[in-house]
C-alpha positions in Angstrom: 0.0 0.0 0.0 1.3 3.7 -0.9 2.3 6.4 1.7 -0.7 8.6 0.2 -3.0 5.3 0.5 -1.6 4.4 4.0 -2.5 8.1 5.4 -6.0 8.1 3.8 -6.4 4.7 5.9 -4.9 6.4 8.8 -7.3 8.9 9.0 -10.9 7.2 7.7 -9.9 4.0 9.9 -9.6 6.2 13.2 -13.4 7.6 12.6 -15.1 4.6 13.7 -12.9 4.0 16.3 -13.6 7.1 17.8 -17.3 6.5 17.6 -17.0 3.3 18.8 -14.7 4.7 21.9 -17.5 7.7 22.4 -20.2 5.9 22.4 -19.3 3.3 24.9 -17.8 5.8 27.5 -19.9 9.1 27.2 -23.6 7.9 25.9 -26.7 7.5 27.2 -27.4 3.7 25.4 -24.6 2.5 27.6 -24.9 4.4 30.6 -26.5 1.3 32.7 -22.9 -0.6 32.2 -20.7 2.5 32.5 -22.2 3.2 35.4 -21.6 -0.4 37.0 -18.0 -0.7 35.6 -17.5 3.0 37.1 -18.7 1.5 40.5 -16.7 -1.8 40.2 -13.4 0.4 39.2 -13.5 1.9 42.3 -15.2 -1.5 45.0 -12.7 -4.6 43.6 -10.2 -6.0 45.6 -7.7 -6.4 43.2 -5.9 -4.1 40.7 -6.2 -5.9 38.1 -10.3 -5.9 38.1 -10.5 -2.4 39.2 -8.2 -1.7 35.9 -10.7 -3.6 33.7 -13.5 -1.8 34.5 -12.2 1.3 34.3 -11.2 0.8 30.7 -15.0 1.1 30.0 -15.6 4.5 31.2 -12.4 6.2 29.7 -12.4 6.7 26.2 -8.7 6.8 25.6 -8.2 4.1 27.4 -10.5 2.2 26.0 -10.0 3.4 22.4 -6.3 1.4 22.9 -8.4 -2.2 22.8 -11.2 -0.8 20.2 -8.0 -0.4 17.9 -6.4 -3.9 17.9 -10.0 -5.0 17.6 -9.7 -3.0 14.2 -6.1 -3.8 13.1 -7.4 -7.6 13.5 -10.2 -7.0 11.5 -8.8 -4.7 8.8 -5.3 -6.1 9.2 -4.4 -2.0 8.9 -0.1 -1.5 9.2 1.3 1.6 9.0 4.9 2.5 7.1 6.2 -1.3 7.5 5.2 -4.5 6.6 5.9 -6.8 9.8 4.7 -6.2 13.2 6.4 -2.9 13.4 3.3 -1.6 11.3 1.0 -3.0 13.0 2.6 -1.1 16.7 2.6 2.0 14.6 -0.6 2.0 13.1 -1.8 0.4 17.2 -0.4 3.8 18.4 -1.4 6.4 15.7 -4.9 5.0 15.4 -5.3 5.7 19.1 -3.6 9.2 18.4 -6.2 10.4 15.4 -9.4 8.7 17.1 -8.2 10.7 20.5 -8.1 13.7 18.5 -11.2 13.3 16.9 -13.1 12.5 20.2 -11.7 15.7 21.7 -13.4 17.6 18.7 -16.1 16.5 19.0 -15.9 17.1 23.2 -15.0 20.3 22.7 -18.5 21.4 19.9 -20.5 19.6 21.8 -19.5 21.3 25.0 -20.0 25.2 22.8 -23.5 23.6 21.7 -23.8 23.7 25.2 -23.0 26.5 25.6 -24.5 28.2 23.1 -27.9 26.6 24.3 -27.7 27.7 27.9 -27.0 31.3 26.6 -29.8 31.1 24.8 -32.2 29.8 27.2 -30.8 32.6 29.7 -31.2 35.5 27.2 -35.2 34.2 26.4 -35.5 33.7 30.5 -34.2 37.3 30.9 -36.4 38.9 27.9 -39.7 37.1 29.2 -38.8 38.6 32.3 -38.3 35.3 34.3 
């Protein structure tokens, strides 16, 4: 696969990872399960369970095992052929989808924003 192929990859394959990341740790479809790995994280005896649950309610952590989930399905490498690619496409995946999923944070968060203004200015002109 070319460079200019490999990037295009890069950057298309790190979309639905990111949704994939978001949507388990931020919304509302899996907020049941968040919630009870959130409590489990934070009630196990051990470190190594507390760990495991805590992947599901971080979405960079958890965008780390979403990846290799992809790389075996799409057997994605990045600038070499052996396993090397496959550790550097591992780690820029993760890097792009993270990127994306803070871009996302931050317009929903001015949406937010912009909303609460909104609802403030209408409260203040209906005199409320």
């Amino acid at each position: 696969m070319s460079l200019k192929l490999q990037i295009v990859w890069l950057f298309l394959l790190a979309i639905p990872i990111a949704c994939v990341a978001w949507t388990v740790t931020h919304e509302e479809v899996f907020r049941e399960p968040r919630e009870f790995c959130a409590r489990k994280s934070q009630t196990c005896r051990t470190l190594v369970e507390r760990k495991f649950f805590y992947l599901f309610t971080c979405e960079y952590c958890f965008s780390h095992y979403v990846t290799i989930i992809f790389l075996i399905i799409t057997r994605y490498k990045l600038l070499m052929t052996d396993w090397r690619g496959y550790l550097l496409a591992w780690l820029a995946l993760v890097w792009v989808a993270n990127q994306y999923m803070s871009i996302y944070n931050r317009l929903r968060l001015d949406i937010k924003s912009e909303s609460v203004e909104i609802e403030n200015k209408e409260k203040s002109v209906n005199g409320k």
